[in-house]
Residue, then its C-alpha position, 0 to 999 in steps of 0.5 A: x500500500x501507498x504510504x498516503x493517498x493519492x488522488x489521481x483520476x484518468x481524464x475523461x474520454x468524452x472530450x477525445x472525439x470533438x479534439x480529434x475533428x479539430x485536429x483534423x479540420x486544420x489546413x493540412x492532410x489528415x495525419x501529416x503532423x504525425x506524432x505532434x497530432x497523438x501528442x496534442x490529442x494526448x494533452x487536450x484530453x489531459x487538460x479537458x480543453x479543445x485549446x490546451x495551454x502549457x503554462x510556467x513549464x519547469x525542469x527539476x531535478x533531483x539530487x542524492x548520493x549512493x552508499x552502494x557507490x562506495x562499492x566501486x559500481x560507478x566511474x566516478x567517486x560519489x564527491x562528483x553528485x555535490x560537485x554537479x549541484x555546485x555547477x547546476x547552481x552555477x549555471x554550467x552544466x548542460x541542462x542550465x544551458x538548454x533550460x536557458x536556451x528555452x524558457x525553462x526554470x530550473x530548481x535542483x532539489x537535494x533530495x539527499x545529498x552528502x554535502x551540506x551546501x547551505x541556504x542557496x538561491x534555485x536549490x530546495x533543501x529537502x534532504x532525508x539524509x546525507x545518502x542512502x545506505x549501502x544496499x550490498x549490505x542492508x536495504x537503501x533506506x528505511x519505510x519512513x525515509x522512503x515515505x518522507x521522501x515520496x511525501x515531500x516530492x509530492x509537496x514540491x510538485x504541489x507549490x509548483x502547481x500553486x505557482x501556475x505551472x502545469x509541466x514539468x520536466x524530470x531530472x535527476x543527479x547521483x553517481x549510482x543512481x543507474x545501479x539503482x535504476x537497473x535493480x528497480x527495473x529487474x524488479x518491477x519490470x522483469x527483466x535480465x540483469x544482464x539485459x539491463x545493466x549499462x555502462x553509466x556514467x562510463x564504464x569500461x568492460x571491466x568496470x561493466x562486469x564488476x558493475x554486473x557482479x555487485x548488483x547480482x549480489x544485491x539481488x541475491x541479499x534483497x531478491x527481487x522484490x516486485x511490491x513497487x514501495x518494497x523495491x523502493x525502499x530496499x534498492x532506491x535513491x533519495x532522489x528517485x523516491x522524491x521523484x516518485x513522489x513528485x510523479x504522483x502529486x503532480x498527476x493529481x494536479x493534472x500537470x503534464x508529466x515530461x520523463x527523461x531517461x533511464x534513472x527518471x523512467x526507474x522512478x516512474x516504474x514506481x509511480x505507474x505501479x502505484x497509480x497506472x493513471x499516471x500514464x494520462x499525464x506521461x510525454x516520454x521525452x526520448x529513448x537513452x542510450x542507456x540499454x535499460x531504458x528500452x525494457x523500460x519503455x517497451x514495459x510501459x507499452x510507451x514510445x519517446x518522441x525522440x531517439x538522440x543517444x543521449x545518457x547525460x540524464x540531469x533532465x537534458x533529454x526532457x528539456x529538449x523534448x519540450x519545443x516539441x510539446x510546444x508545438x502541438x499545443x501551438x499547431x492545436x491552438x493557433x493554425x488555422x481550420x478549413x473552414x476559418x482559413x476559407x481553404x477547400x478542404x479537398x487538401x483534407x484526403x490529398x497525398 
């Protein structure tokens, strides 16, 4: 059982006939904006509107440390989660150039890093504890941090939701956080561990099959464990927890959802198992590099709008995706009908 309840409701379908005519009526062969048609069929029907808008549109991401990294599973030392919220902060890392580029606000939310880093202008301090443990050796965290954590995503997404926005992009950061994934998704979506190991943060062959060995003796000491809170606990990350809960708040906000990559996808296997309405609310931005992301998708039954071979995570792929969503909602809104434009609508069935 959920630690509290949420109130998620599928939109109602009534709406999806008269939205698909519009779609339809525009200047244009039926179907010629492929994807962008589904996608504003999708966010019309989630917002119950036949002119569907995307207001004050937010990236946020999560940030936790690992105790499981201290095991050797990542390339890179665990000190490198607080170094990348120092440049988030700064405005240097990729997603503050791409969030600039397009309009985005950004706020990085230490979900429970192993640095303290003071009261600091676009950083939300909702840390649990300075990391998870170690769960080679113990489960990650305990009921009641998981139950925090998810708690206090769900308030974040709320005041987003008090302050206008109806979109928000996932992010996450937290050397490790691919291990985490990568038993999250054995457990809730089934699959080989072989399958779904990646190399991360870039690991080398070596490195890969040590990576492999460490989480097969996770699985061995926690087994895999399919109650989505259970396997939260026992093998996530402070900032995938928070994002769960920040999944689910916003969904009963009726905001549309924009999932990243791999790490991001791992939370929502939770959410969805929670709730599977959240899936109304989902865009799913691109497929990662990441191998595991496929067997998420395909789980799911979902399909990204694009594929780049993108692995960054930080909420890169979410914020590129979202000119896109964009634009359905702006060829949905603003271009012109048959009838509006006076355009014979013989151009309806050509090509």
């Amino acid at each position: 059982m959920p630690p509290m309840d949420f109130d998620i409701r599928s939109p109602a379908p009534a709406i999806t006939a008269a939205l698909q005519h519009r779609i339809d009526r525009k200047t244009k062969p039926r179907g010629a904006l492929g994807r962008l048609e589904a996608l504003a069929l999708q966010i019309g029907v989630a917002q119950q509107t036949l002119s569907p808008q995307i207001r004050q549109p937010h990236v946020a991401v999560f940030a936790g440390d690992h105790g499981a990294a201290r095991a050797g599973i990542s390339a890179f030392p665990q000190e490198v989660t607080w170094q990348m919220v120092e440049n988030f902060l700064a405005g240097g890392a990729a997603i503050n150039v791409f969030c600039r580029q397009l309009g985005l606000d950004l706020t990085v939310i230490d979900a429970g890093v192993n640095h303290d880093f003071g009261r600091r202008d676009g950083l939300i301090d909702a840390k649990i504890a300075n990391g998870t443990a170690n769960y080679l050796e113990r489960p990650a965290m305990s009921a009641a941090e998981r139950d925090a954590a998810i708690a206090r995503g769900r308030i974040l997404a709320h005041a987003l939701a008090a302050n206008g926005c109806n979109l928000v992009g996932f992010g996450e950061m937290g050397i490790g956080n691919t291990a985490s994934a990568t038993l999250l998704t054995c457990c809730l979506a089934g699959a080989d561990l072989a399958t779904v190991t990646g190399r991360g943060t870039g690991l080398d062959d070596a490195g890969l099959s040590r990576k492999q060995k460490l989480l097969g003796e996770a699985l061995a000491r926690g087994g895999r464990v399919s109650d989505p809170l259970a396997a939260l606990a026992e093998y996530g990350g402070f900032e995938i927890a928070m994002m769960v809960g920040a999944m689910l708040g916003a969904a009963e906000k009726r905001m549309m959802l924009l999932i990243d990559g791999f790490i991001v996808t791992s939370a929502l296997l939770v959410a969805h198992r929670v709730a599977p309405q959240i899936l109304s609310y989902c865009v799913f931005a691109h497929r990662s590099k990441e191998q595991g992301h496929a067997v998420q998708l395909a789980h799911l039954g979902v399909e990204p709008l694009m594929d780049l071979d993108l692995r960054l995570g930080e909420g890169t792929g979410a914020a590129l995706a979202f000119p896109l969503v964009q634009a359905a909602v702006n060829f949905l809104s603003e271009m012109a009908s048959f009838d509006s434009a006076g355009v014979d609508d013989k151009l309806e069935s050509a090509q």
